[in-house]
Structure formats: C-alpha cells, structure tokens
DSSP file (Angstrom, degrees, kcal/mol; ACC not computed):
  #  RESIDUE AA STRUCTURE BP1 BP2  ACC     N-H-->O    O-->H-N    N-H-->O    O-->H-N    TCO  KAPPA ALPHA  PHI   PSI    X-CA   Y-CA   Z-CA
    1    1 A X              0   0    0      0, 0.0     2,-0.3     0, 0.0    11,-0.2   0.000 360.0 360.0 360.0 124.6    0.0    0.0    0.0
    2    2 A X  E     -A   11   0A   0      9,-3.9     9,-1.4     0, 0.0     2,-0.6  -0.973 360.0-107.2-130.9 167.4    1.5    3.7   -0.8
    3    3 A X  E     -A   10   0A   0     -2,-0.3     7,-0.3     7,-0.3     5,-0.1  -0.690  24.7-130.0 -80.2 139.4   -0.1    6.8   -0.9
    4    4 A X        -     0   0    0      5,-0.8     3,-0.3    -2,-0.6     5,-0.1  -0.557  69.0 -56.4 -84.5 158.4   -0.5    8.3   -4.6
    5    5 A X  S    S-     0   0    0      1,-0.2     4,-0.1     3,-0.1     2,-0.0   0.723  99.5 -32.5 -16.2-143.1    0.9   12.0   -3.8
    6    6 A X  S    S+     0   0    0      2,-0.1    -1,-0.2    -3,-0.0     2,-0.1   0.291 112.7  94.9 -81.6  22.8    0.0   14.1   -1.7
    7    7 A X  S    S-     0   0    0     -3,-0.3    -3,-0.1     1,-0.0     0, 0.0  -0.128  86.9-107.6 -86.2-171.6   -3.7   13.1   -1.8
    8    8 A X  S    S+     0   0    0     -5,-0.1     2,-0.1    -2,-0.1    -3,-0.1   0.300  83.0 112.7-106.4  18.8   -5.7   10.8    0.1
    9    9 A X        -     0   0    0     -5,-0.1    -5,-0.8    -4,-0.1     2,-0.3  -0.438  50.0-165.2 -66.5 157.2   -5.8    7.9   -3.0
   10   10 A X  E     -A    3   0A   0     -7,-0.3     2,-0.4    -2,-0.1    -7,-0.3  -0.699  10.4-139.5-100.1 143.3   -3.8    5.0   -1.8
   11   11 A X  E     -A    2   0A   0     -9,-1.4    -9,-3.9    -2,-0.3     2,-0.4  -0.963  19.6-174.6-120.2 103.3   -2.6    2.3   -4.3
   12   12 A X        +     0   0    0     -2,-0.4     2,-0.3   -11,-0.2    18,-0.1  -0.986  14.1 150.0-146.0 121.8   -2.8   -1.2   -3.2
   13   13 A X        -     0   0    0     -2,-0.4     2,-0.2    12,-0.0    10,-0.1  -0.890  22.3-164.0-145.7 163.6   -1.5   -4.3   -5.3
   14   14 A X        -     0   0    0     -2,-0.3    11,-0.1     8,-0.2    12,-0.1  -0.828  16.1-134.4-145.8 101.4   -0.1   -7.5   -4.7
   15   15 A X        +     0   0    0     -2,-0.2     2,-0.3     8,-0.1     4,-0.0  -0.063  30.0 151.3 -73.9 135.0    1.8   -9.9   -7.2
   16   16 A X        -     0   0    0      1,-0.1     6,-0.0     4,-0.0     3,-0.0  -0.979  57.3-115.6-152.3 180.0    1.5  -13.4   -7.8
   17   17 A X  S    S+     0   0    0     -2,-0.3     2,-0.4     1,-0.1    -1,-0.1   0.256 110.8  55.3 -83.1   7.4    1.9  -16.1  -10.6
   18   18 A X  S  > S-     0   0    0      1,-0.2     4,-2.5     2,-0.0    -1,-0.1  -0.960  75.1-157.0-151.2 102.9   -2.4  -16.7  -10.5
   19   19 A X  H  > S+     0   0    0     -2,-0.4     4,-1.3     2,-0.2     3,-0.4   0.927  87.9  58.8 -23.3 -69.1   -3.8  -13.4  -11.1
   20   20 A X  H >> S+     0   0    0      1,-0.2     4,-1.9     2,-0.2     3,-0.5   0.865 105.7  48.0 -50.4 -40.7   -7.1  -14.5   -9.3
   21   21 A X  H 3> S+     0   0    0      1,-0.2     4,-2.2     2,-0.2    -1,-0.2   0.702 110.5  54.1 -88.4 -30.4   -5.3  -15.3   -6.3
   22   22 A X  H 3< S+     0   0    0     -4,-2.5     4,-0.3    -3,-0.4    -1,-0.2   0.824 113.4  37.2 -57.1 -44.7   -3.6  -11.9   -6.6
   23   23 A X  H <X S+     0   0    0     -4,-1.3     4,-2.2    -3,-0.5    -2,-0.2   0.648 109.8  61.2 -99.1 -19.6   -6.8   -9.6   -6.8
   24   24 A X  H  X S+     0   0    0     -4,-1.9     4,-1.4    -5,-0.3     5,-0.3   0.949 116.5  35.6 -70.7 -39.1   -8.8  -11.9   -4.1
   25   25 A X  H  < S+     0   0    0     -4,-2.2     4,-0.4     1,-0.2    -2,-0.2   0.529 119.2  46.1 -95.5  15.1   -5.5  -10.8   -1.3
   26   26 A X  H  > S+     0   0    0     -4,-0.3     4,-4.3     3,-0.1    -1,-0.2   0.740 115.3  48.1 -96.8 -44.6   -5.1   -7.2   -2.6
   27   27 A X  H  X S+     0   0    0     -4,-2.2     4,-2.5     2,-0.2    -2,-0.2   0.856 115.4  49.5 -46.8 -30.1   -9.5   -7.2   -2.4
   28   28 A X  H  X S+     0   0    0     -4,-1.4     4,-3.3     1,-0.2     5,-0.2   0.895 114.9  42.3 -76.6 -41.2   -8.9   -8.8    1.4
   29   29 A X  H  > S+     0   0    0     -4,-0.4     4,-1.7    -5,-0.3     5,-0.3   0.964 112.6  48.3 -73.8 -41.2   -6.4   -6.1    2.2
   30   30 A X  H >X S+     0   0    0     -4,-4.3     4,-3.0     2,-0.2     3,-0.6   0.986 114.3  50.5 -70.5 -41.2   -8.2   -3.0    0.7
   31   31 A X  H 3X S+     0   0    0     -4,-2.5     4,-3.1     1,-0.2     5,-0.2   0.864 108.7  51.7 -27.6 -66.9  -11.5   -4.3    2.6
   32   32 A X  H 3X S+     0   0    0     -4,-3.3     4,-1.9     1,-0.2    -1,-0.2   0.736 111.6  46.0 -29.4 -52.0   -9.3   -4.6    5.8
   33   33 A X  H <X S+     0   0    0     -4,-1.7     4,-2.0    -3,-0.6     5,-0.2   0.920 114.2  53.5 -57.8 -64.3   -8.0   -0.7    5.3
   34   34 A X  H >X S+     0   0    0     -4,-3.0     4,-5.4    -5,-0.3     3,-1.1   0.981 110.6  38.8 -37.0 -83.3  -11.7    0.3    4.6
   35   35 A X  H 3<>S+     0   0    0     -4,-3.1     5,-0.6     1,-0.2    -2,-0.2   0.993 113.2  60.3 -47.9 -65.9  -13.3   -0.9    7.5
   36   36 A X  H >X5S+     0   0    0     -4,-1.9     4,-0.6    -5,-0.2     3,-0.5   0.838 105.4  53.7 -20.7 -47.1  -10.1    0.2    9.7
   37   37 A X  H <X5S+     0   0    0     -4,-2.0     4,-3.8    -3,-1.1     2,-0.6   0.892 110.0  40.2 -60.7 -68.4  -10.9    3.5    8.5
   38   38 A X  H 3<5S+     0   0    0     -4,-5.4    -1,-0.4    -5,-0.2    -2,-0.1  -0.666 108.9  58.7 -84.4  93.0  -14.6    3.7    9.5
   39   39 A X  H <>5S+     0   0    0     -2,-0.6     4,-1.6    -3,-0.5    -1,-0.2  -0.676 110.0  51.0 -20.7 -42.5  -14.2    2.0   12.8
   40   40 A X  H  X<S+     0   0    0     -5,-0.6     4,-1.9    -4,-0.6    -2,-0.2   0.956 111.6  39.8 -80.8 -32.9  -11.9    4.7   13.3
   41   41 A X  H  < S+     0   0    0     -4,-3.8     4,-0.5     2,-0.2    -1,-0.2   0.540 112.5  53.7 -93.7  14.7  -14.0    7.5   12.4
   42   42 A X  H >> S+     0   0    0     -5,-0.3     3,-1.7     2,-0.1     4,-1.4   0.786 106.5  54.8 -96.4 -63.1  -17.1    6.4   13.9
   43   43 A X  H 3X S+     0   0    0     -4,-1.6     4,-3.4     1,-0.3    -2,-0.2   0.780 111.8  48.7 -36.8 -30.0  -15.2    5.9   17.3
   44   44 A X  H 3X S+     0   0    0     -4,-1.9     4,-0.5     1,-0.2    -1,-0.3   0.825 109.3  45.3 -94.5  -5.2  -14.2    9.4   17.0
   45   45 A X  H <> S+     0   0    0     -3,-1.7     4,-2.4    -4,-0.5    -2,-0.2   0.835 113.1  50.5 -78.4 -53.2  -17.2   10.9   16.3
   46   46 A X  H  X S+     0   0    0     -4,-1.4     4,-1.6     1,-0.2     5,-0.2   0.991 112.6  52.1 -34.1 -62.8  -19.0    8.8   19.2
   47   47 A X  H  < S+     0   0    0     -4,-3.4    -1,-0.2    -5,-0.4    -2,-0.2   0.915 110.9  44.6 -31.1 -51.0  -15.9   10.3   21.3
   48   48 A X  H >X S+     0   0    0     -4,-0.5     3,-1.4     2,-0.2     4,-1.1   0.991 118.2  46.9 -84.0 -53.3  -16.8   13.8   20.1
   49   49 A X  H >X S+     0   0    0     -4,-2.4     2,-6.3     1,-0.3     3,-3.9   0.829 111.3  47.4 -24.2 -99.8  -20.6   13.0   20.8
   50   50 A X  H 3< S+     0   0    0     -4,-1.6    -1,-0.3     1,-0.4    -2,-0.2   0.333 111.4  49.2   0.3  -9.8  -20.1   11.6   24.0
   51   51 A X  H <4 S+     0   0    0     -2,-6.3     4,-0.4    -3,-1.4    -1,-0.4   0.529 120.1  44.7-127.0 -34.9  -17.7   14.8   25.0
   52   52 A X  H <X S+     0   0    0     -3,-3.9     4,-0.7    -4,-1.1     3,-0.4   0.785  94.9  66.3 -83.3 -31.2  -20.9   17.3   23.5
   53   53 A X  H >X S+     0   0    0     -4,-1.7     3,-7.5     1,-0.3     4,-1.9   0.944  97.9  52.0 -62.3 -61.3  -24.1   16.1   24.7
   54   54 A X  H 3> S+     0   0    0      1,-0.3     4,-1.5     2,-0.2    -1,-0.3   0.682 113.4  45.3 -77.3  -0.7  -23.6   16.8   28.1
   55   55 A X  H 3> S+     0   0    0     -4,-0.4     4,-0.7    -3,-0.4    -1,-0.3   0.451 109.3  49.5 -59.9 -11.0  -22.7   20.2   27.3
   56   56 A X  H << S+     0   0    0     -3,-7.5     4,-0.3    -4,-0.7    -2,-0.2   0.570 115.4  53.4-121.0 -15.2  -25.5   21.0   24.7
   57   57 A X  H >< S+     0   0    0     -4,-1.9     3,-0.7    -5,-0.3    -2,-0.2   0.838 102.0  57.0 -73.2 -27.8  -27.8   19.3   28.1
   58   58 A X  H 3< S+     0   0    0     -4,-1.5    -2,-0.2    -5,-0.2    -3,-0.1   0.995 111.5  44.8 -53.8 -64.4  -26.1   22.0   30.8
   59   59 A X  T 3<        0   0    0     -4,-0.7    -1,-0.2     1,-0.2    -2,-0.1   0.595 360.0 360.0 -70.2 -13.5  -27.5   25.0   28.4
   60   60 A X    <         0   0    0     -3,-0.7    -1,-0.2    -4,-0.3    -2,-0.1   0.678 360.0 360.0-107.7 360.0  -30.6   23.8   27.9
C-alpha cells in the first residue's frame, strides 16, 4: 500500500503467478483498510458526541 501523492488515493497491489489469487488478497487487504478507516472515524465521532451532549444538556 503507498499513498498516490499528496492526496488521500492510496494504491494497493499485490503480485502473484495466479492473477485471481492476486486480486482476491489485494481485495482482502483493501477491505481490511476500509473498514479500519470507519471504525476509526465512527469511534471518533462517538468520542466527540459523547464529549458534547452533556454540554448542549447543561444550556438547555
């Protein structure tokens, strides 16, 4: 996996002598990455919830 320049594209391949077997662990791995990704940014939104509410209940 690298990151394509300074964007937020990443480029993730994986070589083998059986194609198929090539694009099923490059598919496993992008999945992995994906899901990594939102796990993390629902945990941090939960965080930020979880850090707001009872502030937007004090005002009200």
């Amino acid at each position: 996996m690298k990151r394509v320049g300074r964007t937020y594209v990443i480029e993730i391949g994986f070589t083998s002598t059986q194609a198929y077997k090539a694009a099923q662990i490059a598919n496993v791995y992008t999945q992995a990455h994906v899901d990594d990704q939102f796990s993390a940014n629902f945990d941090a939104t939960r965080r930020a919830s979880d850090w707001l509410l009872p502030r937007i209940q004090d005002c009200a």
